[in-house]
C-alpha positions as CSV (number, residue, x, y, z in Angstrom):
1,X,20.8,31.7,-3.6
2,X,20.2,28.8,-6.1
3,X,17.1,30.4,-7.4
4,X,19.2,34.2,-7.3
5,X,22.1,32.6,-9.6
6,X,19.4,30.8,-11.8
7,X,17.9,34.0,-12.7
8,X,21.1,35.5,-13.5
9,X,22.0,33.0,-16.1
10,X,17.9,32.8,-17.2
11,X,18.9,34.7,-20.7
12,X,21.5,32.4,-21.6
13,X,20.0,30.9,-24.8
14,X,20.6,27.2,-24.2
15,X,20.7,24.3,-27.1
16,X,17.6,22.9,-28.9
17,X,17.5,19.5,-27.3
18,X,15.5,17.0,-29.5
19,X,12.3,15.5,-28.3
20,X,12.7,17.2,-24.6
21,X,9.6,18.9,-25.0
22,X,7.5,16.3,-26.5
23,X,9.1,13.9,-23.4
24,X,8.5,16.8,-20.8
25,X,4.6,17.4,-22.1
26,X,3.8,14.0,-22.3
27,X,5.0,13.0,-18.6
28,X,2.5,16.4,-17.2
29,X,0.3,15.3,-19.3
30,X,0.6,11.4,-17.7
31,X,1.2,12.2,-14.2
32,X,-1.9,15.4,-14.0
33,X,-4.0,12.6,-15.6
34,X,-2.8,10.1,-12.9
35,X,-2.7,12.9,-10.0
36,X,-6.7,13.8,-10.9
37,X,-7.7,10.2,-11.2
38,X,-6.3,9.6,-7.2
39,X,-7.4,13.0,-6.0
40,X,-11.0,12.2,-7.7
41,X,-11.0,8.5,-6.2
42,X,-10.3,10.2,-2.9
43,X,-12.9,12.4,-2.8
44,X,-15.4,9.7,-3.5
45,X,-13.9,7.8,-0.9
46,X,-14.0,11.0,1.5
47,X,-17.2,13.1,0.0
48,X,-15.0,15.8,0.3
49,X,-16.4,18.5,-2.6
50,X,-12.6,20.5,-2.8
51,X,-10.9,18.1,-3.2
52,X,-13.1,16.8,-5.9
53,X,-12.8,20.3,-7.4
54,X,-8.3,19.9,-7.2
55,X,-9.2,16.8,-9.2
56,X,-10.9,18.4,-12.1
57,X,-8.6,21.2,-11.8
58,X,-5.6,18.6,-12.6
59,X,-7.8,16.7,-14.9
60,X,-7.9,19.6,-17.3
61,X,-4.8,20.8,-17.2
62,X,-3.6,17.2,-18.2
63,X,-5.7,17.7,-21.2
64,X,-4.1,21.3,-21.6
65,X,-0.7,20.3,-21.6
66,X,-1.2,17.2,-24.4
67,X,-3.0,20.3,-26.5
68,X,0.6,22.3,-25.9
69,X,2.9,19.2,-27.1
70,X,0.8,18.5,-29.9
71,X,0.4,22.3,-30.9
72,X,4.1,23.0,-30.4
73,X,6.4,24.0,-33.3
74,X,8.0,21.2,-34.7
75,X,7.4,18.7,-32.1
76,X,4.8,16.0,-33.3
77,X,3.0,17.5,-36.3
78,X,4.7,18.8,-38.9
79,X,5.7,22.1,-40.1
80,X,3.1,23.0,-42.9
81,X,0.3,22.1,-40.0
82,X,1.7,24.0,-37.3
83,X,4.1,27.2,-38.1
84,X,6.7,28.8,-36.6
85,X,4.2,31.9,-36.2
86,X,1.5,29.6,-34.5
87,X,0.3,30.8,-31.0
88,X,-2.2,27.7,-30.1
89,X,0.9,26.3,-28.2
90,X,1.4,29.7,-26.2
91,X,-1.9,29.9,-25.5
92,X,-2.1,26.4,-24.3
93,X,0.4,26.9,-21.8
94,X,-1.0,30.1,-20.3
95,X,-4.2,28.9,-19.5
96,X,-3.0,25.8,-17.8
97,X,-0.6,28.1,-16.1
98,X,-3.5,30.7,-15.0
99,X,-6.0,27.7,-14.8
100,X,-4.0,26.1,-12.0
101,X,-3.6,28.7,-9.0
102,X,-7.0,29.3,-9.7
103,X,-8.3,25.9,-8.8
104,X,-5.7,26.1,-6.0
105,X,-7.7,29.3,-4.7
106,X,-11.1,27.5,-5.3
107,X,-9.6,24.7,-3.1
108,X,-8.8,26.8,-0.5
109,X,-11.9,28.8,-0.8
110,X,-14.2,26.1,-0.7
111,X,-14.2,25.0,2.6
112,X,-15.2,28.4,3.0
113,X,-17.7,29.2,0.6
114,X,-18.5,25.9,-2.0
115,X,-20.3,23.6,0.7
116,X,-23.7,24.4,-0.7
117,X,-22.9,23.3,-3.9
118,X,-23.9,19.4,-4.3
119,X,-21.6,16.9,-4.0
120,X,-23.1,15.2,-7.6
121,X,-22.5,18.7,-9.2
122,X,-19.0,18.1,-8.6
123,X,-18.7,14.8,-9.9
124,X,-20.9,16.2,-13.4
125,X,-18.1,18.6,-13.5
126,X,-15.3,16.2,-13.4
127,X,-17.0,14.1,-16.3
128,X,-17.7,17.6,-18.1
129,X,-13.5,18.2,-18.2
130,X,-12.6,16.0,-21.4
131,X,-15.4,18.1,-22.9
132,X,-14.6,21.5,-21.4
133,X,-10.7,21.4,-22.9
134,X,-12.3,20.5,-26.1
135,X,-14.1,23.7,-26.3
136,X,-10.9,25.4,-25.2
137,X,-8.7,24.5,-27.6
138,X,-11.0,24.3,-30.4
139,X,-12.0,27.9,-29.3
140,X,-7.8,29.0,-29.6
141,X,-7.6,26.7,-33.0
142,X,-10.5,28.6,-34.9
143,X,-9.9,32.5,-32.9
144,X,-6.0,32.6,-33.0
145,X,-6.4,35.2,-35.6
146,X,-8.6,37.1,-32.9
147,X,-6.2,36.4,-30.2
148,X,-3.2,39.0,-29.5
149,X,-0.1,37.7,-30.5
150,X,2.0,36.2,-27.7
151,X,5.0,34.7,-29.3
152,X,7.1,36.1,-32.1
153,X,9.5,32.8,-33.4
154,X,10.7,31.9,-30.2
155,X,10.9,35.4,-28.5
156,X,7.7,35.7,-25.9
157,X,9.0,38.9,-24.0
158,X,5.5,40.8,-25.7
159,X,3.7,38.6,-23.0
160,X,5.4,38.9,-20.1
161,X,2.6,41.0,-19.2
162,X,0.4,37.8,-18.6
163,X,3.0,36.1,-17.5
164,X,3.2,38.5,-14.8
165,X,-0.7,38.1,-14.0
166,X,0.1,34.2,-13.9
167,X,2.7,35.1,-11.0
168,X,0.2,37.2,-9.1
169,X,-2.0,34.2,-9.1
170,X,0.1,31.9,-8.0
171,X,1.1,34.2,-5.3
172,X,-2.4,34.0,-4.5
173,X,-3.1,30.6,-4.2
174,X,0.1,30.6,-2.1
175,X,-1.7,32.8,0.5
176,X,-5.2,30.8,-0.1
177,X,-3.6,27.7,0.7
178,X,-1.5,29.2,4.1
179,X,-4.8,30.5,5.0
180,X,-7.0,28.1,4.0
181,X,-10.2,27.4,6.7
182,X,-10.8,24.1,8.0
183,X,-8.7,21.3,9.2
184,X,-4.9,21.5,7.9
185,X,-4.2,17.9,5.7
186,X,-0.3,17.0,5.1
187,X,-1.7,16.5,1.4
188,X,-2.1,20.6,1.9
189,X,1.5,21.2,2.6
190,X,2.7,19.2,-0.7
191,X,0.3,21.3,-2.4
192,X,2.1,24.2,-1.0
193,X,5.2,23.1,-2.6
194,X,3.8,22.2,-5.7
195,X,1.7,25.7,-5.9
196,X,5.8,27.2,-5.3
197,X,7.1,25.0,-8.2
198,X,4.8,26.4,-10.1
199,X,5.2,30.0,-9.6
200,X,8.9,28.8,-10.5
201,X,8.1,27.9,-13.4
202,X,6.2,30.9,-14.6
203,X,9.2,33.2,-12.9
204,X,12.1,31.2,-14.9
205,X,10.2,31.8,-17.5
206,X,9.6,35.7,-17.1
207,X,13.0,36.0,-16.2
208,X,14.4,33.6,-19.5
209,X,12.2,35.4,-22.7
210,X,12.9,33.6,-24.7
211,X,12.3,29.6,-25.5
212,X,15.4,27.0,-25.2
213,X,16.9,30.0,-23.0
214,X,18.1,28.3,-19.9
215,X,15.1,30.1,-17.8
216,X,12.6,29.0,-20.3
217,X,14.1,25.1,-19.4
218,X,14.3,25.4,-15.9
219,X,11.0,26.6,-16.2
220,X,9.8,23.4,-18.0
221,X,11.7,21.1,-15.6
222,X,10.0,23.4,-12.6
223,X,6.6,22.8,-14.4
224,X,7.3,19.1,-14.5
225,X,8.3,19.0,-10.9
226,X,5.1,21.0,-9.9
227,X,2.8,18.0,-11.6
228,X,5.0,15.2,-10.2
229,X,4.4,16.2,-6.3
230,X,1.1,15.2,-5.9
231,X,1.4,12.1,-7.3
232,X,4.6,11.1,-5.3
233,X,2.1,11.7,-2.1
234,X,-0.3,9.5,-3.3
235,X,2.4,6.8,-4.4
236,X,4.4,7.4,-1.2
237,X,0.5,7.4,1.0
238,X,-0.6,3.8,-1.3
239,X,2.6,2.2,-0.3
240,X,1.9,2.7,3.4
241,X,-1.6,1.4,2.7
242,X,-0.2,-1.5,1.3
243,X,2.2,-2.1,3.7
244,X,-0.7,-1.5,6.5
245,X,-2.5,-4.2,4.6
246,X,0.2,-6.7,4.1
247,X,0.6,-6.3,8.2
248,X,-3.1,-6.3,8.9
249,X,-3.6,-9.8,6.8
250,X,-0.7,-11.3,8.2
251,X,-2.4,-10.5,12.0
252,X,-5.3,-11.6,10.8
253,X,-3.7,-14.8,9.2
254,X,-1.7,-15.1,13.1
255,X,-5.6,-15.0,14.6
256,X,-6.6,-17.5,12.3
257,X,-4.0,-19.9,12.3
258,X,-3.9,-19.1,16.9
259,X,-5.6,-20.7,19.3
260,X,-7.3,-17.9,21.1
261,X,-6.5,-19.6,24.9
262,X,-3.6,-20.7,24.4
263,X,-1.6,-18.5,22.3
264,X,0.0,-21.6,20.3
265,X,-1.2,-22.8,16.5
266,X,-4.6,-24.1,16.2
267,X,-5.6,-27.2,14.2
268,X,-5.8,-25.2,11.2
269,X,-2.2,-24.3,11.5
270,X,-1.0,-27.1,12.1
271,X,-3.4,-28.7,9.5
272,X,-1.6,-25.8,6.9
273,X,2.2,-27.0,8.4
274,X,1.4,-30.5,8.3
275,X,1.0,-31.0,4.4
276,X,3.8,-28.7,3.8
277,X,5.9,-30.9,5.8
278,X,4.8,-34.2,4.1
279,X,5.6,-32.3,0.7
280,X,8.9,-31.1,2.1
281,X,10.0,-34.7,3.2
282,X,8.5,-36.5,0.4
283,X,11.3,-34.2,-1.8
284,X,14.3,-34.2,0.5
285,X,13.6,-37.8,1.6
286,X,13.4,-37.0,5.3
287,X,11.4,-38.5,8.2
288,X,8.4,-37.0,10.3
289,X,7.6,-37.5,13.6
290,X,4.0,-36.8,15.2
291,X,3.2,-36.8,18.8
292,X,-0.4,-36.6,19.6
293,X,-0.9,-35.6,23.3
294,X,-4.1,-36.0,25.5
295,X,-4.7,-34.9,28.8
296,X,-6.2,-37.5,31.6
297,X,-9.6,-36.9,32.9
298,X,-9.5,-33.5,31.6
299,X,-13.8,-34.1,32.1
300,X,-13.6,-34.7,35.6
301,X,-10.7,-31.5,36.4
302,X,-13.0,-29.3,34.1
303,X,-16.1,-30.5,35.8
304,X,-15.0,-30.6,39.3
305,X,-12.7,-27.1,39.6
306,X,-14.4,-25.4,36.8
307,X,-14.1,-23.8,33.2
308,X,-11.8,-21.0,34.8
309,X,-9.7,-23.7,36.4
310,X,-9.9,-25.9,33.0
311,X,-8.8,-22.6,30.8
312,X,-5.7,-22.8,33.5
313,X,-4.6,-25.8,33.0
314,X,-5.0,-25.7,29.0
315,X,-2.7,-22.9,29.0
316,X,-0.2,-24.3,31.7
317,X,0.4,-27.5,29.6
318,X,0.5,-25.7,25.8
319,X,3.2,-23.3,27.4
320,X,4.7,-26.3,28.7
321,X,4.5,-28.3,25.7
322,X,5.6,-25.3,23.8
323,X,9.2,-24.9,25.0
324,X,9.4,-29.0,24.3
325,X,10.2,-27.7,20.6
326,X,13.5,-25.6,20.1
327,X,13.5,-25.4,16.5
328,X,11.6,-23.0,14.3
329,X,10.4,-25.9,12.0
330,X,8.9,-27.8,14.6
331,X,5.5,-26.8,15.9
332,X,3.1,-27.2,18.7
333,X,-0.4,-27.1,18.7
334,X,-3.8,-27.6,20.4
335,X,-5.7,-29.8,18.1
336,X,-8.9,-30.3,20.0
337,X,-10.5,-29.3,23.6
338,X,-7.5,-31.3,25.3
339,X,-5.4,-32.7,22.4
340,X,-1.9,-31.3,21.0
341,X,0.6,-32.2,19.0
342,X,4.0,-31.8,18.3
343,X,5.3,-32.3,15.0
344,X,9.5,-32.3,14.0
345,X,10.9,-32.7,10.8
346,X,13.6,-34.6,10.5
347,X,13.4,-36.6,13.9
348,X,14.4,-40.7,14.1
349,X,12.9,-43.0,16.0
350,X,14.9,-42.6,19.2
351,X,14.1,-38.8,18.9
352,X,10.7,-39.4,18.7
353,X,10.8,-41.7,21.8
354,X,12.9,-38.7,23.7
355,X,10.5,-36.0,23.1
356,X,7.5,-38.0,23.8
357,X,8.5,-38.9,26.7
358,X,9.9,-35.5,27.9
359,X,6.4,-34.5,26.9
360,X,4.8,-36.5,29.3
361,X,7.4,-36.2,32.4
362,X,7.1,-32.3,32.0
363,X,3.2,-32.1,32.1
364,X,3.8,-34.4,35.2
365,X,6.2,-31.9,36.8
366,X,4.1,-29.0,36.6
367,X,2.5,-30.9,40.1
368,X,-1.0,-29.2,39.1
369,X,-3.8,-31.3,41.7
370,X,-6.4,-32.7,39.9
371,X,-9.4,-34.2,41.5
372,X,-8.8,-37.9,39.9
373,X,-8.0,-40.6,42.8
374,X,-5.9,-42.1,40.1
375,X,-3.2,-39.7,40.6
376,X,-2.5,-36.9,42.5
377,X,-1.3,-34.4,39.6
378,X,-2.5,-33.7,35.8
379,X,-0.7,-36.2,33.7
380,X,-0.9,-37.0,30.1
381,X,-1.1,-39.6,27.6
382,X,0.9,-39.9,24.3
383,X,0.7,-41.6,21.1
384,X,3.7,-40.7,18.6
385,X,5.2,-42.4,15.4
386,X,7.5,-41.7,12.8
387,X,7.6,-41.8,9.1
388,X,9.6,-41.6,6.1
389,X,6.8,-40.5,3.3
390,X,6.7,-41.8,0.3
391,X,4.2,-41.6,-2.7
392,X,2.1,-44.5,-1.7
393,X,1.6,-43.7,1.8
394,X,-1.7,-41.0,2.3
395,X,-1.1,-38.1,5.3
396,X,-4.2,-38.8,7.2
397,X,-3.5,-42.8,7.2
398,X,-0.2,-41.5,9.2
399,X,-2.2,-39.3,11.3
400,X,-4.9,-41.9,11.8
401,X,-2.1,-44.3,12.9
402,X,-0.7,-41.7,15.4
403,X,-4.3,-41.1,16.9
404,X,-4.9,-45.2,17.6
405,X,-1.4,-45.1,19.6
406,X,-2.8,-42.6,21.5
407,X,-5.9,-44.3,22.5
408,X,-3.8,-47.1,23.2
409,X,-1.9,-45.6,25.6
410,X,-5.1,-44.5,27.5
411,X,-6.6,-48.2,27.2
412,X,-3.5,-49.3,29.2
413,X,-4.2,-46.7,32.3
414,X,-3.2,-43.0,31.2
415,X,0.0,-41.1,32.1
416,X,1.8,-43.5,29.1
417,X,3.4,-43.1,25.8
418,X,2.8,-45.4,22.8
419,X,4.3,-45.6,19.6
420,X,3.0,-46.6,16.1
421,X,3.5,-50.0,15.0
């Protein structure tokens, strides 16, 4: 119904608005350059020879439609260079417009017919374009006096016979690309839509005669549209890539930054949250408080019940350990074969006693048998120690001090906390 009323008011002649032709050409002229670039980079990515034909195609018309602004009456170059009576524009726009249900039906045809051809001879073709629309248009520049006359001032209705022949075509390629052979892409269907723009735009401006008639700019606008598709797929298709990506690196960050047995951070996370810590301390004036954890005769269990049984009891007390922390801040990791640490921002002294301490009652609890004859169940040792950094005072001094409290507390029999000096 839209498109009914359209061409009912088509003939309407329709103000001459400044520079919308010049901003209209230049954006086809942008986007099929863009569109043919993607397509082209596609097909190199893919091999795939049609497609690599649909980006010439779009390469040249690009080329065609910068030939139409520059050619067009009073748009860019002036009047004594380019006349009213000058058809170079005309004839610009009817070979892009016959030019591009053509490479629509090759397209479609080649899946066919085209896979002989070479896939290098396709890419020689692509580099040929730039030279190809140079032969065009210098062949319309020097035989316009041999070419029939298309345009009369702004009147065109003397060739609405090839306008006519343009909307066969794209008719065509309309049918091509519905029964086009081989597997059916998404990419196809926009194609579709952009093949029915552009029949659009050659019907609006059949229907319209005459140029600045409101056909003739809906036709323009349609024409516009018709280049614009494409490239909205590929913008649309290279944000989902990147937002793949930006997922994929952050799982691959999670597996680097995860201890594979356990599921908790590895050193290198904590490593990574550590310094960030110290900085963010070091500005706000806040405290730190590590706990290094070790578990007893881990040897002996891992000897005695084997790996399996060891891998057990790794994840048993980093599970455990894990639900020690309720903040998001704080962290828990596995450090070494049986070390791990807790580190909270912000914790006192008395905090730091509590959660070591809770540490080592809760590793106790779990009641897992070990084969030691010094006690019955797994137990841990625990070295913690908390700090208010300041510019004088180096990271790993703090961690060294930490690591020495642990050892301490397994110099004085195991299943025992100990805290900096």
């Amino acid at each position: 119904m839209v498109s009914a009323f359209a061409s009912l008011i088509s003939k309407i002649q329709g103000p001459v608005i400044p520079g919308f032709v010049v901003v209209c050409g230049i954006s086809v002229f942008i986007i099929s350059l863009q569109t043919a670039f993607l397509l082209y980079t596609q097909s190199n990515l893919e091999l795939n020879k049609s497609v690599a034909l649909l980006a010439s195609g779009y390469f040249l018309i690009s080329f065609l439609a910068l030939y139409r602004i520059i050619f067009f009456p009073n748009a860019i170059l002036p009047s004594y260079l380019v006349s009213e009576e000058s058809q170079i524009s005309s004839w610009m726009w009817t070979i892009w417009h016959i030019i591009f249900p053509i490479y629509i039906i090759l397209y479609s045809l080649n899946f066919s017919f085209g896979q002989k051809i070479s896939y290098k001879a396709y890419r020689w073709y692509f580099r040929l374009v730039p030279l190809i629309s140079v032969v065009i248009i210098l062949s319309v520049i020097f035989g316009e006096h041999l070419l029939p006359h298309i345009i009369n001032g702004n009147n065109y209705s003397q060739s609405l016979y090839l306008d006519k022949i343009i909307l066969i075509f794209s008719i065509g390629a309309l049918f091509s690309l519905i029964l086009k052979k081989g597997t059916y892409h998404r990419q196809d269907l926009w194609l579709l839509l952009a093949t029915v723009t552009h029949s659009l735009d050659v019907f609006y401006g059949i229907v319209g005669e005459v140029r600045y008639s409101i056909g003739w700019y809906l036709g323009t606008i349609n024409g516009l549209i018709s280049s614009t598709i494409i490239l909205g797929v590929f913008i649309h298709r290279i944000k989902k890539i990147a937002q793949t990506m930006k997922e994929e690196n952050y799982r691959l960050r999670d597996m680097t930054e995860t201890d594979v047995l356990t599921g908790i951070a590895n050193r290198r996370k904590f490593n990574l949250i550590f310094k960030t810590l110290w900085t963010l301390a070091l500005q706000q004036e806040k405290s730190i408080c590590l706990i290094m954890i070790d578990i007893d005769h881990f040897k002996l269990y891992n000897d005695t019940l084997g790996h399996l049984e060891g891998d057990k009891c790794l994840m048993s007390v980093a599970q455990t350990l894990k639900t020690i922390t309720k903040r998001q801040i704080d962290l828990t990791a596995r450090i070494g074969g049986e070390e791990f640490v807790i580190l909270l921002f912000g914790a006192n002294e008395k905090e730091g006693l509590k959660y070591s301490e809770e540490a080592r009652k809760a590793i106790e609890n779990l009641k897992m048998p070990t084969p030691s004859t010094l006690h019955p169940y797994v137990t841990v040792s625990v070295g913690w120690g908390v700090i208010t950094p300041d510019t004088t005072i180096n990271p790993d001094w703090f961690i060294d001090k930490v690591d020495k409290a642990l050892y301490q507390a397994k110099h004085k029999g195991r299943n025992t906390i100990v805290g900096v000096d």
